[in-house]
N, C-alpha and C positions, 0 to 999 in steps of 0.2 A: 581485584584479580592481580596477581603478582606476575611481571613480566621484567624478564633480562634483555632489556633493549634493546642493549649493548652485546648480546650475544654472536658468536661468527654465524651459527645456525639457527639461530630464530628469523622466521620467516615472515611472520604476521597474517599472510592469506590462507595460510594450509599449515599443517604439525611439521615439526622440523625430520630430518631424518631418524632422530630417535622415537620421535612419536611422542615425546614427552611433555606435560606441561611445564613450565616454567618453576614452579615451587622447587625447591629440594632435588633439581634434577641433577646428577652426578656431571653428567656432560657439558656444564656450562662454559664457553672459551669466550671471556671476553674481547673482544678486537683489538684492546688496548690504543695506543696511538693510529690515528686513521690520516691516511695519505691519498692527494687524491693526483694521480697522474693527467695531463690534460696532451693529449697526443693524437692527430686525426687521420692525417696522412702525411706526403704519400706512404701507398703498401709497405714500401723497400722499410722506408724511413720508422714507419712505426713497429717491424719486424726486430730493427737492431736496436732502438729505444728498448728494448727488454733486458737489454745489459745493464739498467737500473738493477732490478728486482734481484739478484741475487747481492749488489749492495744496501738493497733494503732489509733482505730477510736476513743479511750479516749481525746485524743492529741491537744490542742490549737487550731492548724490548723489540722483536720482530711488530710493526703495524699491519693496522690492514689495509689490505693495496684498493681502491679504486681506480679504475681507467676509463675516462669519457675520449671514447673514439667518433670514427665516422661509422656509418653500418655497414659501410662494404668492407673497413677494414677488422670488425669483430669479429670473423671467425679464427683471425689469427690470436687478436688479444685473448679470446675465449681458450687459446691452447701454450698462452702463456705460462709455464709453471712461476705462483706469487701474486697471482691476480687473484683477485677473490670476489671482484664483482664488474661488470664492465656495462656499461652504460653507451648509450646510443645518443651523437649529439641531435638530438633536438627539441624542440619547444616543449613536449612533455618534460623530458629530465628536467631542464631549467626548473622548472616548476618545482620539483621537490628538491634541484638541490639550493635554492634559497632558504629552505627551510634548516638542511641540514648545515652541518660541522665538523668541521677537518682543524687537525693541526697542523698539516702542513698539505700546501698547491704545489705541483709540482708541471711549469708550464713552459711549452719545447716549442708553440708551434707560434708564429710570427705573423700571423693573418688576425684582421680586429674582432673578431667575430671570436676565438676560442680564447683570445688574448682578454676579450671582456670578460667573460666566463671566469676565467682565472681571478678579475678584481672583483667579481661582484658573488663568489663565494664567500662563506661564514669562513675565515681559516688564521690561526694564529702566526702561520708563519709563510708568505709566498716569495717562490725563487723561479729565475727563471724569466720570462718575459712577460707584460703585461700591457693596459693599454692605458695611454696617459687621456687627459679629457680633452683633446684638439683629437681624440679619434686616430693616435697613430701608436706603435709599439713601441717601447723599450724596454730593458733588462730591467729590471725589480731588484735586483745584487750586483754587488762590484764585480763578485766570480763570475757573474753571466756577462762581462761587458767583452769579454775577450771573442766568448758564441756568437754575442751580438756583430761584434762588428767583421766578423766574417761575412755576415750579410751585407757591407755597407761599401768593404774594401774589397776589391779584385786583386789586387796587387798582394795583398795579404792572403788573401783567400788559394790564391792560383797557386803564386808562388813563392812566401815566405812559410806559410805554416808546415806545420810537419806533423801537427798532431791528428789522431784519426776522432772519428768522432764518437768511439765511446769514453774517450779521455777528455773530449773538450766538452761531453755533458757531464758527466762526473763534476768537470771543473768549474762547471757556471752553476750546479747546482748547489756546488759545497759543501760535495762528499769526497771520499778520499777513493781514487782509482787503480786497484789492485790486479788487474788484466781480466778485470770479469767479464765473460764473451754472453751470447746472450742465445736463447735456446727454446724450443717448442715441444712441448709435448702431442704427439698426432694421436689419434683414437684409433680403437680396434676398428672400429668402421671405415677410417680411411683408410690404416695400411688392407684392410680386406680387400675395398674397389678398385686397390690400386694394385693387388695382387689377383683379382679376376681379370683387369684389365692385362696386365702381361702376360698370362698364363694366358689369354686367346692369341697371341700371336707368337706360342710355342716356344718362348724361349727357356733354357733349361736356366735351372735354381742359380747355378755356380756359373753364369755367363756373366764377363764383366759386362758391363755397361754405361755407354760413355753416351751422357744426358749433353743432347746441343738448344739450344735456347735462342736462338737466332733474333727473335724480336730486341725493341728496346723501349716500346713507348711511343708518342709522337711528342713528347715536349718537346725533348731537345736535340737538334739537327747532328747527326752523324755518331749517337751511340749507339746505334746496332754495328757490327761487323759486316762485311759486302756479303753478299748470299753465296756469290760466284768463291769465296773462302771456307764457308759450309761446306760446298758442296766440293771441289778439292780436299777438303779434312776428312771426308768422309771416305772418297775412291783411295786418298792415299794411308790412312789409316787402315780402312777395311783390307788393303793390302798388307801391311806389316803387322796387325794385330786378327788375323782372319777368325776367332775367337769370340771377337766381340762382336755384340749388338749394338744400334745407333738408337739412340731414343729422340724424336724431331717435339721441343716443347714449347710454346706459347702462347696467349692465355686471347680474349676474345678479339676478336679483328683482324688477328693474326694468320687466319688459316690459309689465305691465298699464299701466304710465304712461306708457308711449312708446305704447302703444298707443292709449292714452283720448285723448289730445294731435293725433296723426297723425288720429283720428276727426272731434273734437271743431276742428278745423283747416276741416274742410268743405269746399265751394268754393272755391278760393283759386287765384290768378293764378299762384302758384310751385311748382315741383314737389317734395313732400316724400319723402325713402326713409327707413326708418325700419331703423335696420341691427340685427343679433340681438345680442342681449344676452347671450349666451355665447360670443362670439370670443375666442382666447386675448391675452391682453394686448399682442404684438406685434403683431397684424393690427390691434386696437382702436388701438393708438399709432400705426399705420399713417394708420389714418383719418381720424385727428385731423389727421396732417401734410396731409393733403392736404386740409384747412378754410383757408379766408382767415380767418375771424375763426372764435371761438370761444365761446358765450354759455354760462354755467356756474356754478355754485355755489363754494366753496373744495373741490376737491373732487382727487379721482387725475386726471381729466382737464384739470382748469389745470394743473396739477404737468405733464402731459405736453406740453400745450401748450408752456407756458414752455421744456420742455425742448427742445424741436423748432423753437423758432424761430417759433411762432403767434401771430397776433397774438389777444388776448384780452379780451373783456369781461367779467368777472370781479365776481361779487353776493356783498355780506359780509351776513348778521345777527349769527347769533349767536359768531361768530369774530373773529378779532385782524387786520382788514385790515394793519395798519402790519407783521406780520412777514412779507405776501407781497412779494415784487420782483417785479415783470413786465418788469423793467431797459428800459422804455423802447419794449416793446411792447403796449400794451394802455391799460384803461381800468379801475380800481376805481368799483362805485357802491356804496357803502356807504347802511345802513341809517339813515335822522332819527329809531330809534328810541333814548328816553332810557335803555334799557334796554339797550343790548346795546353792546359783546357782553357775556357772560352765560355761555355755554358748557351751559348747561342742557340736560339730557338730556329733559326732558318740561317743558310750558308752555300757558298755557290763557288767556293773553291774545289778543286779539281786538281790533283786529287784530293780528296778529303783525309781530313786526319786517321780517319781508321781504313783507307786504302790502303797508307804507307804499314800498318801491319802485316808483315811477311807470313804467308801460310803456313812457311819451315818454322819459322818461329813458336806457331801455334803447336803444330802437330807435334815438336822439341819435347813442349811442355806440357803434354798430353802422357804423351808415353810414360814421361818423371812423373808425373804424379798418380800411373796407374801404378805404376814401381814401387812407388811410395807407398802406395794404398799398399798393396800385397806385402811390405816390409813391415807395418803397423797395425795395431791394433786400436780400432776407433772406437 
């Protein structure tokens, strides 16, 4: 029986979409060079990691993309435009990808466990970080040594660098970095649930709406915004913009804080919906697209933003502002604390680095970037 093994559509358990046998079919694409991306998390992280793929698909010969993620994080990789197959890390895949064959690993993440994965595929050519045999990582290329030692140095990391990170992977991987921003495709099924879900709480087609994101994780100590700044952004906005709708979003764990905020908001001239905090991550991506500005932490929801073409106000403490791009959509208000960023997991300064973030400052940059939005075409 004659089979194109190699084909992007041959399936092997069931007819491909043509329905055709493999002999003489008109439809055959071979994959050509196969790449395989090794990227798990976190969310944010593997969101903007998709600023590879339009450097891949630039490529003489476009390859085909594989991405071995985490599971929680596939439904984004699943709406990466450039992926063409994504894979779940664990002990099943291992299993067949020893058997398979990549010409090039393409390996981002710094923990020994995906860094193994990276040396113990079949692959002609691996960049990127890997895991030596004392069980610890390092870069695989000279280009990766500058990524790596951003993990190694604070001093370099806090405060000499300047590059953002879709240039310092570009750069460890040993491709050439032309400002390629990195992007999602959502499905007619999420923008639907996520246009049932607004449409119950009445707001009209043509209302701006200004997406607030309050959460930030519990890694790391003092990257949310104070709440008590929420919720003045919201009486003093809903004041000068009485137009708008507030949309209250973050994702599970989070509801007591969308909730105390939406409370704690009171009175106010603008209408708040404060949306469930267990939406599957395409409807929540959904919602985001449908915000004019964005107000948020460094957090999965800029990452979505950014990806979607939103315009963004974007709060740093204890994080590395200069490795986000907003390429030109948005606003950074970084922290006047001397201290940060810092990256510390627990912290007991007072005030903290994101109290000294002024309210005026926020709300400033709220307005310019609805301005913005209504001046441009996204």
């Amino acid at each position: 029986m004659f089979l194109h093994l190699d084909c992007r559509l041959y399936r092997g358990d069931r007819p491909c979409a043509w329905h055709r046998l493999c002999e003489a079919c008109p439809h055959y694409e071979p994959m050509g060079p196969r790449v395989l991306i090794i990227k798990l998390g976190a969310l944010g992280d593997v969101v903007r990691t998709a600023c590879l793929l339009p450097g891949l698909a630039a490529r003489p010969e476009p390859p085909h993309v594989t991405w071995l993620t985490s599971p929680a994080a596939r439904p984004l990789v699943e709406r990466m435009p450039g992926v063409h197959r994504v894979l779940d890390f664990t002990p099943e895949t291992f299993a067949h990808l020893r058997v398979e064959a990549f010409d090039t690993v393409l390996s981002l993440d710094k923990e020994p466990a995906p860094c193994a994965v990276a040396m113990e595929v079949t692959a002609e050519r691996r960049l990127g970080i890997g895991l030596s045999r004392y069980g610890t990582p390092y870069p695989l290329n000279d280009e990766c040594d500058y990524y790596f030692r951003l993990g190694l140095d604070d001093e370099e990391k806090f405060h000499r660098n300047t590059k953002s990170y879709p240039t310092l992977i570009y750069e460890a991987l040993a491709m050439p970095y032309a400002g390629q921003t990195y992007t999602l495709a959502l499905t007619d099924e999420d923008r639907a649930l996520a246009a049932a879900q607004w449409q119950a709480i009445g707001a009209p087609a043509d209302a701006p709406c200004i997406g607030l994101n309050p959460g930030a994780g519990n890694v790391f100590a003092n990257k949310a915004w104070r709440e008590e700044g929420y919720v003045e952004l919201v009486r003093t906005l809903g004041r000068l913009r009485p137009d708008a709708f507030f949309l209250l979003l973050g994702g599970p764990g989070e509801e007591g804080l969308l909730e105390r905020i939406d409370r704690a908001a009171g009175d106010r001239p603008a209408r708040v919906w404060r949306a469930d905090a267990r939406l599957p991550l395409g409807t929540f991506a959904a919602l985001v697209e449908r915000c004019a500005v964005l107000v948020t932490g460094d957090t999965l929801a800029m990452h979505l933003a950014i990806a979607l073409r939103r315009r963004v106000v974007a709060l740093f403490g204890p994080t590395c502002a200069q490795e986000i791009d907003l390429f030109g959509r948005g606003t950074k208000i970084i922290s006047p604390a001397d201290c940060a960023p810092c990256y510390r997991r627990a912290c007991d300064r007072s005030p903290s680095c994101q109290d000294l973030i002024a309210g005026e400052t926020v709300t400033e940059a709220v307005l310019e970037q609805l301005s913005a939005g209504c001046r441009s075409v996204e």
